[in-house]
C-alpha positions in Angstrom: -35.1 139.0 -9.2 -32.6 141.1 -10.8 -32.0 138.2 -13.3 -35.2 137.6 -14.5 -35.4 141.2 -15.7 -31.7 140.8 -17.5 -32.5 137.9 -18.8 -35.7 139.3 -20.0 -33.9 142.0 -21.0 -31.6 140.1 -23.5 -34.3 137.7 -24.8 -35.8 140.9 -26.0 -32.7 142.6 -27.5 -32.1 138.8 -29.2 -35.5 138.4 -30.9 -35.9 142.6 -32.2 -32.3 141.8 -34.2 -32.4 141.7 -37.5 -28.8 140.6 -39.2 -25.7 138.6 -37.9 -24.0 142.1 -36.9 -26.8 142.8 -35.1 -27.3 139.9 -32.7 -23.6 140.4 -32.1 -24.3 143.9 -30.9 -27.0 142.3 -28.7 -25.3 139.5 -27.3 -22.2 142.0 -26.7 -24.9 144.4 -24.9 -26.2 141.9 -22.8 -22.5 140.3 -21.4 -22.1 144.0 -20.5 -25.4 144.3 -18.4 -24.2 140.9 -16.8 -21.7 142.0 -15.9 -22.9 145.4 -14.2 -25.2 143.4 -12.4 -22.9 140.6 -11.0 -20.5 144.0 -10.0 -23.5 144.9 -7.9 
């Protein structure tokens, strides 16, 4: 369950960015959730 809602998460944060810089930010924030969540 808890990966459907990252991964809905991060298909969110992918399709509100705008510029390359951006989606980097993005992509970097949601390795970072991942990674809380495989902690847990």
């Amino acid at each position: 369950m808890k990966r459907i809602v990252l991964l809905a998460m991060l298909a969110a944060l992918l399709a509100g960015c705008n510029t390359l810089q951006g989606m980097g930010k993005d992509i970097q924030q949601g390795g970072a959730a991942l990674e809380r969540a495989a902690k847990q």
